[in-house]
C-alpha positions in Angstrom: 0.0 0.0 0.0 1.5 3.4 -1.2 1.6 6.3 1.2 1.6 10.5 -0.1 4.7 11.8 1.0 3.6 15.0 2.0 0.9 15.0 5.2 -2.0 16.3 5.7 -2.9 19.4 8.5 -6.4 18.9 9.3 -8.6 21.9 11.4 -10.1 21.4 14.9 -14.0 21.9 15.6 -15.7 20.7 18.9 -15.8 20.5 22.7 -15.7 18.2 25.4 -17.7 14.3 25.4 -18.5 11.9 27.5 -18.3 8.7 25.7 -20.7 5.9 26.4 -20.3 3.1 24.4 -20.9 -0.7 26.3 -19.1 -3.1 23.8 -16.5 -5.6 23.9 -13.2 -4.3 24.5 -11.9 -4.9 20.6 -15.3 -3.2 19.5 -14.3 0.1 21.6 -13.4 1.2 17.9 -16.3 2.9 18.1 -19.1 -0.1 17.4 -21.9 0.9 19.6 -24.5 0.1 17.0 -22.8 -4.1 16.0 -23.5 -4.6 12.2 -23.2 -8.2 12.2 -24.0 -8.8 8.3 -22.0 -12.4 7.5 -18.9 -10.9 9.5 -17.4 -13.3 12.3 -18.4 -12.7 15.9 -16.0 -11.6 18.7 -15.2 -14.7 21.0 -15.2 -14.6 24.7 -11.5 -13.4 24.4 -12.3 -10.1 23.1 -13.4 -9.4 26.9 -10.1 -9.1 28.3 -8.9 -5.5 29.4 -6.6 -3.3 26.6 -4.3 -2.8 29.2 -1.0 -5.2 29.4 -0.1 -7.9 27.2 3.0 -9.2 25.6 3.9 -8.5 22.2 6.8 -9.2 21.0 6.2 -8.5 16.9 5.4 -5.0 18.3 8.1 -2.5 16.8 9.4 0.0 19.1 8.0 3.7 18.6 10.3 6.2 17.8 11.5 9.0 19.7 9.9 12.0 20.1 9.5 14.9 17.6 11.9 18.0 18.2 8.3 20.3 17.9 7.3 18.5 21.5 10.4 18.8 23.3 9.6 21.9 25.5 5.4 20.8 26.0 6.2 20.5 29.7 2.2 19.7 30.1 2.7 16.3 27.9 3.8 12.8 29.6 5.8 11.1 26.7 5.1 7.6 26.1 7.8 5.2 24.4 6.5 1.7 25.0 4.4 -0.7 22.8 1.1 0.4 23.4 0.4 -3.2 24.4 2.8 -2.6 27.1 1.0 0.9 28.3 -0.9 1.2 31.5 -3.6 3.5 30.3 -4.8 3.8 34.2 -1.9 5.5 35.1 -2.6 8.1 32.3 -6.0 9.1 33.4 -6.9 13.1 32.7 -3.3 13.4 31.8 -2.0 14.3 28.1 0.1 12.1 26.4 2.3 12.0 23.2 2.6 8.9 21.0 5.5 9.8 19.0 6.2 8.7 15.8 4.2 7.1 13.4 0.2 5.1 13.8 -1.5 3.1 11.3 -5.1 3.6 11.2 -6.8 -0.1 11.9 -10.1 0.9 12.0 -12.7 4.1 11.5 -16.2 2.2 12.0 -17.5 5.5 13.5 -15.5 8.2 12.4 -18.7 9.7 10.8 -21.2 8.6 13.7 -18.8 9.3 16.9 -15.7 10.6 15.6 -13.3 8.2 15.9 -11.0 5.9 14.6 -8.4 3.5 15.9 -4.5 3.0 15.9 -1.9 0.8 16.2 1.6 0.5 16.0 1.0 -1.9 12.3 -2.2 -3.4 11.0 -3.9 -6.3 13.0 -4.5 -10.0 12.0 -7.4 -12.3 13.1 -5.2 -14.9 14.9 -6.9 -18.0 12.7 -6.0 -16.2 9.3 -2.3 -17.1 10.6 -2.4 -19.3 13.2 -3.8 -22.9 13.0 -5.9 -24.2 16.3 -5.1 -27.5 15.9 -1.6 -27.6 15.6 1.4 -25.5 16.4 2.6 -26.1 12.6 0.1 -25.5 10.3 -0.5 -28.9 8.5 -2.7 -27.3 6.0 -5.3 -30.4 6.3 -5.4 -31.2 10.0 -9.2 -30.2 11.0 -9.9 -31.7 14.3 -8.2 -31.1 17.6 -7.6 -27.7 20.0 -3.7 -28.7 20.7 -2.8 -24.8 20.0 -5.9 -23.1 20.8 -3.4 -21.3 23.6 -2.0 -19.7 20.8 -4.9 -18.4 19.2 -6.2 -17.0 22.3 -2.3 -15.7 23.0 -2.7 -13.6 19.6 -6.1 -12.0 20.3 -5.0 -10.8 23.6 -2.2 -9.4 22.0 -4.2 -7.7 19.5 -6.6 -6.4 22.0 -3.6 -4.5 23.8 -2.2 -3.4 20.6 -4.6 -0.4 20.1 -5.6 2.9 21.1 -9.1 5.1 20.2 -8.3 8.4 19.0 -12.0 10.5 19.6 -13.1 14.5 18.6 -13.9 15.2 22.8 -17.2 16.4 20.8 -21.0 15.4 22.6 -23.1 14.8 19.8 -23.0 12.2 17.0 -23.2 12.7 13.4 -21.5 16.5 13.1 -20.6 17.7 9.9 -18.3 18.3 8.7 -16.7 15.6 11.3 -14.8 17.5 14.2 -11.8 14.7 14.2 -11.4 15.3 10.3 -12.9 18.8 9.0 -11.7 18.3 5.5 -13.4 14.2 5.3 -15.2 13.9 2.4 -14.2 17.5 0.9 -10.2 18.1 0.7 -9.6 14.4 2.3 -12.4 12.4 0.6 -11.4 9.6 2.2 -9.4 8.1 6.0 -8.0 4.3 4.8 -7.1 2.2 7.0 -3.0 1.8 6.8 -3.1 5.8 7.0 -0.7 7.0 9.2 -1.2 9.6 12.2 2.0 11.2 13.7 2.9 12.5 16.9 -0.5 12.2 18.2 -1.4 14.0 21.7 -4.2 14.1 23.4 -5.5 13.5 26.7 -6.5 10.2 28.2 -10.0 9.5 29.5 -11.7 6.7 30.8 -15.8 5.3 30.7 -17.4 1.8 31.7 -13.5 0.6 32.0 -12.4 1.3 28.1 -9.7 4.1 27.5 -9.9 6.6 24.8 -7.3 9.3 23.9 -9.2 12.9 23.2 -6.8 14.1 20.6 -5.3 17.4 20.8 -6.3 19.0 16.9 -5.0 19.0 14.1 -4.3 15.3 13.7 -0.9 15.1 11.5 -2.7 12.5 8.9 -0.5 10.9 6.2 -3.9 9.3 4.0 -3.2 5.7 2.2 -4.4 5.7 -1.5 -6.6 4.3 -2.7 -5.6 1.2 -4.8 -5.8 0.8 -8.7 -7.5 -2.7 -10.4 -4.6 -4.9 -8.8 -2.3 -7.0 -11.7 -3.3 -10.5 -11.8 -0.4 -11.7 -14.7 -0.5 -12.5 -18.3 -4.0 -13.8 -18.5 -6.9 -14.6 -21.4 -9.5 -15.2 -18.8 -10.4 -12.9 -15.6 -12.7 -14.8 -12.7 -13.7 -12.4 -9.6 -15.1 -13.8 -6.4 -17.6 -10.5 -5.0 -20.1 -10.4 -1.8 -22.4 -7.4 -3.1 -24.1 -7.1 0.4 -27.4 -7.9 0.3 -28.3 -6.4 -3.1 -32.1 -6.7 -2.9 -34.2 -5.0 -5.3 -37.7 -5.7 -2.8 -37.0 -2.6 -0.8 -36.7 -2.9 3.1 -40.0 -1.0 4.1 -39.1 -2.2 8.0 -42.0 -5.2 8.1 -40.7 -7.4 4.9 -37.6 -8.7 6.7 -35.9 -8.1 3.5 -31.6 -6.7 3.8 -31.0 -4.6 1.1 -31.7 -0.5 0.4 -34.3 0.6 2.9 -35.9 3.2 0.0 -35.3 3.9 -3.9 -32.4 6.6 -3.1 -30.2 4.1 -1.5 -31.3 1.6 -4.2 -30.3 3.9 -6.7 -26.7 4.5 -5.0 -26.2 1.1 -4.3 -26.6 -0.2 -7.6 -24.1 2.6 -8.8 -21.7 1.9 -6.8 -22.0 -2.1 -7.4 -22.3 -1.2 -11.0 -18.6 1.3 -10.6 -16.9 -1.3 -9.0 -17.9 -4.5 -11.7 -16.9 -2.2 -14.6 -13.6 -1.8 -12.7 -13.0 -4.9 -12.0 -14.0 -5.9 -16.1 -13.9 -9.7 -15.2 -14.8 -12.0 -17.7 -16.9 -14.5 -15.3 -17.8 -13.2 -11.9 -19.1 -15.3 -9.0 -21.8 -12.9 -6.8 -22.8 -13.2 -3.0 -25.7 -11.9 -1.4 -27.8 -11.5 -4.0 -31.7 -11.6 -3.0 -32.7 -14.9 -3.8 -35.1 -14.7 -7.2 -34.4 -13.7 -11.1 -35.1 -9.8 -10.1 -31.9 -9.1 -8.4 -29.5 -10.5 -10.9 -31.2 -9.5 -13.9 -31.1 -5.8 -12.4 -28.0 -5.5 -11.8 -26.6 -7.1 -15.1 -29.0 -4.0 -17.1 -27.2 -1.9 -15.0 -24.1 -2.7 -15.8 -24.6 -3.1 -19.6 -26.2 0.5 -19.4 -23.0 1.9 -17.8 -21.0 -0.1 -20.8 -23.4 1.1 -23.4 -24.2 -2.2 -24.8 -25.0 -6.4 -24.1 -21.9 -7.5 -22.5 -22.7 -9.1 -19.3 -25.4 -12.3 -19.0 -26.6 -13.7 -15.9 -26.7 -17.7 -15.4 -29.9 -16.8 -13.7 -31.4 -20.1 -11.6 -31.1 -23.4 -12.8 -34.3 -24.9 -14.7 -36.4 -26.6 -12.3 -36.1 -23.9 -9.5 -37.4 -20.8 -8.9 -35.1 -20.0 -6.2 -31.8 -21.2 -4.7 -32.5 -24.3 -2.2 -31.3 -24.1 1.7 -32.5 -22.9 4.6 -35.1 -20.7 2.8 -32.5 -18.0 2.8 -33.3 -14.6 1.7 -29.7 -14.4 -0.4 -28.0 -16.9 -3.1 -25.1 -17.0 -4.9 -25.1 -16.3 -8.8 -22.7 -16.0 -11.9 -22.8 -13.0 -14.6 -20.0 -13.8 -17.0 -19.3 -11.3 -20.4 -20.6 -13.1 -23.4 -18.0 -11.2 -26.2 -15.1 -13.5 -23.8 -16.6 -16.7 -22.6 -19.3 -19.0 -23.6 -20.4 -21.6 -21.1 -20.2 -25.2 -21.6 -23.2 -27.2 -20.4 -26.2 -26.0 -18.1 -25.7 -24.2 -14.6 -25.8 -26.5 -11.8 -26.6 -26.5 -8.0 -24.3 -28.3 -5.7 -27.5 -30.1 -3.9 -26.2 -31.7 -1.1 -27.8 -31.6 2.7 -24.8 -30.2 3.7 -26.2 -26.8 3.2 -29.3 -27.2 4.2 -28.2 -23.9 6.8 -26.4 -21.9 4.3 -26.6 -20.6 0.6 -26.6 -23.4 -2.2 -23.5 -23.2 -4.2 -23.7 -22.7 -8.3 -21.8 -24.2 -11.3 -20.8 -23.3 -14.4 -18.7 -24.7 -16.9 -16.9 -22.3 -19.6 -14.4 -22.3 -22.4 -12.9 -19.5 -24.2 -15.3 -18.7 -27.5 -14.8 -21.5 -30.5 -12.5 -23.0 -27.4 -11.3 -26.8 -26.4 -10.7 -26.5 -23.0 -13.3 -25.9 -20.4 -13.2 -24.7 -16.6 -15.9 -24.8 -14.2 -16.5 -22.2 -11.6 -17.8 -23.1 -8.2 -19.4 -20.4 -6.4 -20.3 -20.0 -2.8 -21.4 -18.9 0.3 -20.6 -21.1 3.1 -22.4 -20.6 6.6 -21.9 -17.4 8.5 -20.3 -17.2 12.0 -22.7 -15.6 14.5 -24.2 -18.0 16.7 -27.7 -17.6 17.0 -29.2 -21.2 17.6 -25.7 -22.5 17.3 -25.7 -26.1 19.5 -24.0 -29.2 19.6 -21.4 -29.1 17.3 -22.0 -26.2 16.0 -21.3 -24.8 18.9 -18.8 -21.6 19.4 -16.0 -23.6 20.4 -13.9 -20.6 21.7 -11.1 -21.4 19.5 -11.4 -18.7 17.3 -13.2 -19.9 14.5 -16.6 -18.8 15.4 -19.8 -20.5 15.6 -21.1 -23.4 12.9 -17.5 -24.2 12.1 -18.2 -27.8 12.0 -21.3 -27.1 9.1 -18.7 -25.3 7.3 -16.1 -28.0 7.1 -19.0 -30.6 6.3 -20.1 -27.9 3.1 -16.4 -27.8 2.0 -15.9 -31.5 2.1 -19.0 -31.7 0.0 -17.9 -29.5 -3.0 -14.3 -31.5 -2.5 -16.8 -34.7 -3.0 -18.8 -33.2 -5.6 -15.7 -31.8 -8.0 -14.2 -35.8 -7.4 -17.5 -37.4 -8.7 -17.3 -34.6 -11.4 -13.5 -34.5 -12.7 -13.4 -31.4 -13.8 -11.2 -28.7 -13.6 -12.6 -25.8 -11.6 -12.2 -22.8 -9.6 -13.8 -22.8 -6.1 -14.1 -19.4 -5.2 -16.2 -17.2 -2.7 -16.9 -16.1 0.8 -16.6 -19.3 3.0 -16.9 -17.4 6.3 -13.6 -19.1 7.4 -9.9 -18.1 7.9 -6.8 -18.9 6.2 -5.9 -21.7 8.4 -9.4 -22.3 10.3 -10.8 -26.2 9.3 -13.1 -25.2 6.3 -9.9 -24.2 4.4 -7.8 -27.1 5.8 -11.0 -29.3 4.2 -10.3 -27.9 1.1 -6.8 -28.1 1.3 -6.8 -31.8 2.5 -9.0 -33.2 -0.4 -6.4 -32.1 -3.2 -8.1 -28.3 -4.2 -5.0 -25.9 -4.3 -4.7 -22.3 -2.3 -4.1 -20.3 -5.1 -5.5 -17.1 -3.0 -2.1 -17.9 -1.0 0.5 -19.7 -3.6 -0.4 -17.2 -6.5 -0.9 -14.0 -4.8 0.2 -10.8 -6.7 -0.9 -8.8 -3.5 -1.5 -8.4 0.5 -4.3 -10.9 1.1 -6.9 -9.9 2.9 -10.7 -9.0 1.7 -12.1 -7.8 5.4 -11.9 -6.0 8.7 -13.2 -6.6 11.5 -13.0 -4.6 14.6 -9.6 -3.6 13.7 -8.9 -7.0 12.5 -8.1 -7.8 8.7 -8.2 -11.4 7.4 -9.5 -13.0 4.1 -13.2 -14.4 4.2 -13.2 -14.7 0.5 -10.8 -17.4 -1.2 -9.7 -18.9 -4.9 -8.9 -22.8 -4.9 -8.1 -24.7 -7.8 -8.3 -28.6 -8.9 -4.5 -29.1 -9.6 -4.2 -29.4 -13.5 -6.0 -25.9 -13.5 -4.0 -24.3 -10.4 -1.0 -24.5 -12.7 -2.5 -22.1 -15.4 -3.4 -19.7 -12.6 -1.6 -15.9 -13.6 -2.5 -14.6 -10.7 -4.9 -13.7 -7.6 -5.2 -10.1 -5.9 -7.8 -9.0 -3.4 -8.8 -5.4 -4.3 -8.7 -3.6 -1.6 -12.1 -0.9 -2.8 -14.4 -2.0 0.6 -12.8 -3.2 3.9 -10.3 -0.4 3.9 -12.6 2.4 3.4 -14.9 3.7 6.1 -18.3 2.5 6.1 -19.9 5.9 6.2 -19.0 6.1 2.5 -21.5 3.1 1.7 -25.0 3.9 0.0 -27.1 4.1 3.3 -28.2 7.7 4.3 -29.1 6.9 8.2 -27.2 9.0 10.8 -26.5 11.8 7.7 -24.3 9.7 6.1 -25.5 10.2 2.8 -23.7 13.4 2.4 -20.5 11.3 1.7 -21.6 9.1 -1.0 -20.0 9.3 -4.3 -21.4 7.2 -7.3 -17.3 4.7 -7.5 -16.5 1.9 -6.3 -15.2 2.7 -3.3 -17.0 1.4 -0.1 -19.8 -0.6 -2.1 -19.7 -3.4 0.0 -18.0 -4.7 3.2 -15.7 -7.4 1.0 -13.3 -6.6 -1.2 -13.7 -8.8 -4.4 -10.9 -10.7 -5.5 -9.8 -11.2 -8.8 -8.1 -14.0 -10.8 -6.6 -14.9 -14.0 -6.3 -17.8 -15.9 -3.8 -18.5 -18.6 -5.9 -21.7 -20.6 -4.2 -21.0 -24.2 
């Protein structure tokens, strides 16, 4: 991620708050309204106080800038922030020297503020294997290095500090913490730095904040170009659209998507913005409302942007009107451009009883036009983590990997079973609600499918955030044979990175930030792959 070289002086606007937020100690980035959506949710670790904690891959800060040598009224600080009593700070002002990374802005919009660390934060399982202290890449049963797991997260939970605007009401604009947001700054990414920060510490239901003294010294991240994915003749994207409904939520219809026709409106642009960006020859969609209405909307969308027919949806397979499993609201579908590919065969459902809880995958075979050689692209959407009704096995296990893990590894060993039955060479792609090393992947891994998201990546992997917390949700496998013609995968980092007040909602005033790109149109970033078949 590239950095301007030349910082940003933001004004100061606002007065003194008392903040209330009752959250989980790795939420106190300024959650106090949880948006669940399909993200993980925070394990009974997450309790433990910010306060002391080892961290060893913590770098040291540097010293202190020259300009805050005579402040006698500011306490220096020059440890790891995981190794910072905050208690002993209380009402006092403080400088952090040296450089922050932004991990996480949530509420910058809302409550005006964001969060810092010393680097960007990891969920422990994208790294870190609970059943073994070397990750096998197939072992899937076992808690030998749970320990380790729970090690990280405490780690992580010390490893951050929330910068707020000292301001007593929500939603202000322009935003006290950031005047120029939206305007001169139109946007805070996470991996943007903040220097020499000061402020003074405070203290509410046992979380610690730092009131910053203003201007923040901001050095913004930019915003990243359609990542390189090699010398490729075919482009698949994996993209979670976020509940892209086109039966507006009128508050009684339980539907998820745009709660009137403006944010329908933006929402589709913004979709439409980021799949012309992305100009994928076959893309796999998530969260799409579960009829023909959704799908068909969006693909006229996009071929209006283009000016003419390129895109065609794969629609629902004959013999169903909508995706089986669980009744879901949301499937998975495939819009591929018809001037590139031409499919090979009917689409397909993967019909096992293994999702029964979760969203039905899709196949589709394709071969480059007047082409030999075929592919087949798996789509899916494996079961979410939050743990409503979650028993038995399904059970949160408190080893990181979230509720229902054991119906996820049961859906992965089922398109491992189905793609052995079939013996075709595919592309299994997606948001499987799992971890790099959590048991679903190891399943995958284990039955033969290749990790191209990790052996041919082209970029930093990682397609969400999560309280601070980046890891990759949304993967690429490959049958062997094919895994070997693989150019190239990139996550493109257009959503997790970008605060969410940028989205196409207009609650809490947020609608005054919206711009019709591609920035911010969902929660996942979409990842992008390319095939070499000639």
């Amino acid at each position: 991620m590239q950095l301007r070289s030349t910082p940003v002086f933001l004004a100061r606007r606002g007065g003194v708050e008392k903040i209330v937020i009752a959250v989980s100690v790795i939420a106190i980035a300024s959650l106090t309204t949880l948006w669940m959506s399909d993200g993980p949710p925070p394990g009974d670790e997450l309790s433990d106080a910010p306060r002391v904690a080892e961290s060893p891959r913590q770098p040291e800060i540097a010293d202190a800038s020259d300009a805050f040598s005579d402040r006698s009224d500011v306490i220096q600080l020059t440890r790891h922030l995981s190794e910072i009593h905050w208690s002993d700070y209380l009402g006092k002002k403080v400088l952090i020297p040296g450089e922050l990374v932004v991990v996480d802005s949530y509420g910058l919009a809302q409550h005006g503020q964001i969060s810092v660390a010393a680097e960007r934060l990891f969920i422990p399982t994208e790294t870190i294997d609970p059943n073994d202290a070397a990750a096998q890449n197939n072992s899937v049963t076992g808690d030998s290095n749970v320990a380790a797991i729970t090690k990280a997260q405490k780690s992580n939970n010390a490893s951050w500090i929330v910068i707020e605007d000292g301001v007593d009401r929500s939603n202000q604009y322009p935003v006290p913490l950031l005047p120029a947001f939206g305007t001169d700054l139109p946007t805070l990414r996470l991996g943007s730095k903040v220097s020499n920060l000061v402020g003074k510490i405070t203290e509410d239901r046992g979380r610690f904040y730092l009131v910053a003294e203003l201007p923040l010294k901001i050095t913004p991240a930019e915003r990243p170009e359609r990542p390189s994915v090699g010398d490729a003749d075919v482009t698949v994207a994996s993209f979670n659209v976020l509940n892209y409904f086109t039966t507006i939520d009128n508050g009684s219809n339980g539907t998820r998507g745009a709660d009137n026709d403006e944010e329908f409106k933006r929402q589709t642009e913004k979709l439409v913005a980021a799949i012309v960006g992305l100009d994928a020859d076959v893309i796999g969609l998530m969260e799409l409302e579960n009829n023909l209405d959704a799908e068909q909307s969006l693909v006229a969308a996009v071929n209006k942007a283009l000016g003419k027919e390129v895109y065609v949806g794969c629609g629902i397979p004959a013999g169903f009107k909508k995706a089986p499993g669980a009744g879901d609201q949301i499937r998975v579908g495939i819009i591929y451009r018809k001037d590139r590919v031409e499919t090979v065969g009917n689409t397909q459902f993967i019909d096992d009883f293994a999702f029964v809880n979760a969203r039905t995958p899709m196949v589709q075979q394709f071969r480059l036009p007047g082409g030999k050689e075929s592919f087949a692209v798996v789509v899916n959407h494996f079961k979410s983590k939050g743990s409503n009704n979650a028993k038995g096995a399904n059970a949160d296990r408190r080893d990181g990997q979230g509720a229902y893990n054991d119906s996820r590894k049961k859906q992965a060993d089922a398109v491992v079973k189905y793609l052995r039955g079939k013996r075709m060479q595919a592309l299994v792609i997606g948001d499987l609600n799992s971890y790099g090393q959590e048991d679903p992947i190891d399943t995958l891994r284990a039955g033969g499918l290749v990790d191209v998201s990790k052996t041919k990546a082209t970029g930093s992997s990682y397609s969400y955030v999560y309280y601070g917390q980046a890891g990759s949700l949304d993967h690429c496998f490959a049958t062997p044979a094919l895994a070997d013609k693989v150019t190239g995968v990139a996550d493109w980092h257009i959503n997790s990175d970008e605060p969410r007040c940028l989205d196409y909602n207009t609650e809490y005033g947020t609608g005054r930030f919206y711009r019709p790109d591609a920035f911010r149109c969902s929660d996942h970033d979409p990842v992008l792959i390319g095939l070499q078949l000639n």
